[in-house]
GUZA-274466 format. One record per atom (N, C-alpha, C, O): residue number from 1; residue in one letter; x, y, z. Coordinates in Angstrom, 3 decimals. Layout:
REM residues N
SITE, tormi, kelum, X, Y, Z
SITE, NUM, A, X, Y, Z
...
This chain:
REM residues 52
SITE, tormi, kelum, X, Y, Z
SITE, 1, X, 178.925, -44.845, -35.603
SITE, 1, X, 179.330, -45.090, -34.239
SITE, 1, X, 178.636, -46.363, -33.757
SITE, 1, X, 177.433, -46.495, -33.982
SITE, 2, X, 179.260, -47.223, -33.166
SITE, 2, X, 178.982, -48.345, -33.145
SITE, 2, X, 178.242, -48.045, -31.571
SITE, 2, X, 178.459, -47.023, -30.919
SITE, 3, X, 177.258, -49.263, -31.097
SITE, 3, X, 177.234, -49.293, -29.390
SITE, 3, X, 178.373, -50.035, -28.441
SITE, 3, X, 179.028, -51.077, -28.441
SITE, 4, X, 178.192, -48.802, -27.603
SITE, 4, X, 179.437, -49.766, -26.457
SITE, 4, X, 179.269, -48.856, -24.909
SITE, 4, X, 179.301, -47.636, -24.749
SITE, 5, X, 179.091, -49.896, -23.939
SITE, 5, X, 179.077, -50.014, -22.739
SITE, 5, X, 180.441, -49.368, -22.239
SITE, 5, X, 181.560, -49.841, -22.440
SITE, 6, X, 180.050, -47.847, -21.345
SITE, 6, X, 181.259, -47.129, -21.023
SITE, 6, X, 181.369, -47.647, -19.471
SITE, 6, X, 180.565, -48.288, -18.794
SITE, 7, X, 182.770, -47.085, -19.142
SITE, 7, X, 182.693, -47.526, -17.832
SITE, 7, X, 182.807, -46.135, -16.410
SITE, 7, X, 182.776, -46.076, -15.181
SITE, 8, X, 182.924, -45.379, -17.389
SITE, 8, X, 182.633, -43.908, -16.707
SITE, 8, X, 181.945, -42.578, -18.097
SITE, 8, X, 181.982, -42.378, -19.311
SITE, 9, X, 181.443, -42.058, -16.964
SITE, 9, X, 180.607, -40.668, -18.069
SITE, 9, X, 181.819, -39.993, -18.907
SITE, 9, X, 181.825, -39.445, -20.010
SITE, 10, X, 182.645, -40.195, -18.144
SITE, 10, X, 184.010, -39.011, -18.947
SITE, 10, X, 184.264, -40.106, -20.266
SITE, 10, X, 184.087, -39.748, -21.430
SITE, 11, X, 184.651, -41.322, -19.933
SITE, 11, X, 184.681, -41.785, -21.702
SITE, 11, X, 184.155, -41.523, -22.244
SITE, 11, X, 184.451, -40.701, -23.112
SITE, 12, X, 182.578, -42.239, -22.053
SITE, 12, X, 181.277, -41.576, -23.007
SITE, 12, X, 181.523, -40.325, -23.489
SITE, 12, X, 181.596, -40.154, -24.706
SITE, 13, X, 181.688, -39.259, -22.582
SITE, 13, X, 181.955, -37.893, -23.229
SITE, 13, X, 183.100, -37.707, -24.098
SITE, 13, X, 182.900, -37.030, -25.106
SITE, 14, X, 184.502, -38.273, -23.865
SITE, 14, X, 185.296, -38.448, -24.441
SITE, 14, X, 185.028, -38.791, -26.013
SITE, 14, X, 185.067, -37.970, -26.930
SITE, 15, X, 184.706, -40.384, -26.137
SITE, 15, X, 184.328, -40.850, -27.506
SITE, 15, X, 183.297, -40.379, -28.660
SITE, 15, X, 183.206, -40.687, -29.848
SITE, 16, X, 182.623, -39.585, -27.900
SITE, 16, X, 181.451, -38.320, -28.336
SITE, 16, X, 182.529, -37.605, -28.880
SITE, 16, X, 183.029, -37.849, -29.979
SITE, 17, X, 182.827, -36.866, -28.235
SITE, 17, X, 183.684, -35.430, -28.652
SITE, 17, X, 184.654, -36.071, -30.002
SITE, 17, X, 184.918, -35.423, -31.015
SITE, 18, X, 185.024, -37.263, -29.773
SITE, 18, X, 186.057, -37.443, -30.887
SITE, 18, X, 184.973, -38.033, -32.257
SITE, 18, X, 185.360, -37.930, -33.421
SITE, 19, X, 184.064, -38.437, -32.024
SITE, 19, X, 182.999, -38.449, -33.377
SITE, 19, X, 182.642, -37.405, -34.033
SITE, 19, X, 182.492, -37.300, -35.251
SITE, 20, X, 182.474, -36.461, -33.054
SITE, 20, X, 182.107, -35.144, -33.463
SITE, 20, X, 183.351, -34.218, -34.486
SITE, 20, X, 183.250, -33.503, -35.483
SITE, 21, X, 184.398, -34.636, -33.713
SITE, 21, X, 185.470, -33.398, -34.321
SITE, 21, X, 186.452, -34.529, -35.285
SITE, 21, X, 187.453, -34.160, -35.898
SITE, 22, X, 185.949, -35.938, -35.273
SITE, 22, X, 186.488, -36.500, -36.346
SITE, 22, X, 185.321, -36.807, -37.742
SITE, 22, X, 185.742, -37.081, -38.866
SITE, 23, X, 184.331, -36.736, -37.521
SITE, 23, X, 183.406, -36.993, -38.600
SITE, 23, X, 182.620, -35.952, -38.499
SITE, 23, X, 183.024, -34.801, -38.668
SITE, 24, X, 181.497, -36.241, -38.233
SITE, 24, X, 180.199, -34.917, -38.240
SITE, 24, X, 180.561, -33.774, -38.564
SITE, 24, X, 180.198, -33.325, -39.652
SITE, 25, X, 181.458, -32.935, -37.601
SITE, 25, X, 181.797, -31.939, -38.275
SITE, 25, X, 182.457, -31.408, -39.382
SITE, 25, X, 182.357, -30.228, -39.719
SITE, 26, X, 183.308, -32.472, -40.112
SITE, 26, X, 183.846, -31.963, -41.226
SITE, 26, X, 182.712, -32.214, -42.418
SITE, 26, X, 182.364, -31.543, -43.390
SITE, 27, X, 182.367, -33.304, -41.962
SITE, 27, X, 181.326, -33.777, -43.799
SITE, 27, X, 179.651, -33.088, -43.511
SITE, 27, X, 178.747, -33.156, -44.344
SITE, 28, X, 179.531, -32.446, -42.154
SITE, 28, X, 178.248, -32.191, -42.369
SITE, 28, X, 178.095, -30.479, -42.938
SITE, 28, X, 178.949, -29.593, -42.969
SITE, 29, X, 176.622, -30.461, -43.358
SITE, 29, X, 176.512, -29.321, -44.430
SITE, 29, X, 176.310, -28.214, -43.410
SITE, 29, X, 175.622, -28.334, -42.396
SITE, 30, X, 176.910, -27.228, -43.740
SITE, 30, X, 177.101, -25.908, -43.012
SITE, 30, X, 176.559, -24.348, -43.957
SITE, 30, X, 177.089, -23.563, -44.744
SITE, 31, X, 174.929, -24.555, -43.171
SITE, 31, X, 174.531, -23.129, -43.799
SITE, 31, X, 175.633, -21.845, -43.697
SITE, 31, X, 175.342, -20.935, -44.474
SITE, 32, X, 176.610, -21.652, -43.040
SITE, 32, X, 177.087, -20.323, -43.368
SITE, 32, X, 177.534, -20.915, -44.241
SITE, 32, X, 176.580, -20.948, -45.018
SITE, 33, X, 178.583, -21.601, -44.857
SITE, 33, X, 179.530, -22.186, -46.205
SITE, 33, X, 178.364, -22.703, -47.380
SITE, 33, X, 178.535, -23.610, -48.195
SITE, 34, X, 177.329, -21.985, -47.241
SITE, 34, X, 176.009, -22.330, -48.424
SITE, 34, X, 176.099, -23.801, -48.395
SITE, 34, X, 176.779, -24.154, -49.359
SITE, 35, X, 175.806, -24.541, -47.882
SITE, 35, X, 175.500, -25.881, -47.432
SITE, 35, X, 176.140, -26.523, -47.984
SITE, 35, X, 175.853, -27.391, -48.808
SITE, 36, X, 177.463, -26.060, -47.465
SITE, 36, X, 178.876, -27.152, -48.360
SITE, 36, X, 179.826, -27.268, -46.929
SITE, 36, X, 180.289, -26.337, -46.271
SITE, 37, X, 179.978, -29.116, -46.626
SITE, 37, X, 180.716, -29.183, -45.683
SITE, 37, X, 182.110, -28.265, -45.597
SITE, 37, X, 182.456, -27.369, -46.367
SITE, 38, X, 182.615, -28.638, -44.731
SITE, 38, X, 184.171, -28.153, -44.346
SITE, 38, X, 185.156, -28.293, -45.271
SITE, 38, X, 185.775, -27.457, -45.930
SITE, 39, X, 185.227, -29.901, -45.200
SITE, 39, X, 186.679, -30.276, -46.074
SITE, 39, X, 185.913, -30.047, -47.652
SITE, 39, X, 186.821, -30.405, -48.402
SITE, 40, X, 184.894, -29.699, -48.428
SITE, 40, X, 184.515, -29.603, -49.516
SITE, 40, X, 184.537, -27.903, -49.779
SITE, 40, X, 184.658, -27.356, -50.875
SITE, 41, X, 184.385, -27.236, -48.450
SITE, 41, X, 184.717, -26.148, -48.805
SITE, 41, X, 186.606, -25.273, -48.905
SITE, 41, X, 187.080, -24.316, -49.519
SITE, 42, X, 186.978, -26.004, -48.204
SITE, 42, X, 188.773, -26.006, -47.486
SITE, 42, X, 189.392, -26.110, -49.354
SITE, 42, X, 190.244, -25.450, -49.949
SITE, 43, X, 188.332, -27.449, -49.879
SITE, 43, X, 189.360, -27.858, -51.181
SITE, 43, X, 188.934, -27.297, -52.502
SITE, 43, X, 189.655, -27.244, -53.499
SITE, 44, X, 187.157, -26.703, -52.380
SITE, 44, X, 187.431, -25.450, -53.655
SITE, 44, X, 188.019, -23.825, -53.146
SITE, 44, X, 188.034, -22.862, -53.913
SITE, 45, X, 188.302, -23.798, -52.259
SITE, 45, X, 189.058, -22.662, -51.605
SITE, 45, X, 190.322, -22.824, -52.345
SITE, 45, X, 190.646, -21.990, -53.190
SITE, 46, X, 191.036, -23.823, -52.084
SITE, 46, X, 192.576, -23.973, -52.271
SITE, 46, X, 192.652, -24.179, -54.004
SITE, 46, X, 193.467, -23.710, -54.799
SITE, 47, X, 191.747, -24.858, -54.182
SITE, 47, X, 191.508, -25.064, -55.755
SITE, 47, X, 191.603, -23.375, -56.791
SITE, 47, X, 192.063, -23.158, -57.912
SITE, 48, X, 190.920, -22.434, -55.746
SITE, 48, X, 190.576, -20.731, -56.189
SITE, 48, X, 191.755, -20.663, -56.568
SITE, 48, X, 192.062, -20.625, -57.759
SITE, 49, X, 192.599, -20.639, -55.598
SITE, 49, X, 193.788, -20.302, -54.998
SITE, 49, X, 195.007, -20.205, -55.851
SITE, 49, X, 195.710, -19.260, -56.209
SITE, 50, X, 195.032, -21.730, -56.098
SITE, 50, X, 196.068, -22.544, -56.873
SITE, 50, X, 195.473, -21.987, -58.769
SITE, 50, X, 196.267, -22.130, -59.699
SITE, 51, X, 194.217, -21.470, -58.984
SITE, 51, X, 193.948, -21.755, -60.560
SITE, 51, X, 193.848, -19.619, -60.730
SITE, 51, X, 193.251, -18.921, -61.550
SITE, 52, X, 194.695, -19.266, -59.588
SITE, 52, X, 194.552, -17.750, -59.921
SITE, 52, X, 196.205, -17.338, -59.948
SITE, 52, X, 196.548, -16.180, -60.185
């Protein structure tokens, strides 16, 4: 995330929220999923799936 001068709190909050639910949360490690992000867990899921 780069720096940048907002011109109201609601952007700021805005451009937050979309870092969050576009990056961080998918690639970061998630103790319930035994410390395997989202999309790494989504694709040996489907991988189960597809090789049963």
């Amino acid at each position: 995330m780069q720096w940048r001068n907002y011109q109201t709190r609601y952007e700021a909050q805005q451009d937050i929220l979309q870092y969050i639910s576009s990056w961080y949360n998918p690639y970061r490690l998630h103790s319930t999923l035994n410390y395997v992000s989202p999309n790494d867990y989504e694709k040996r899921l489907l991988e189960t799936k597809h090789a049963a």
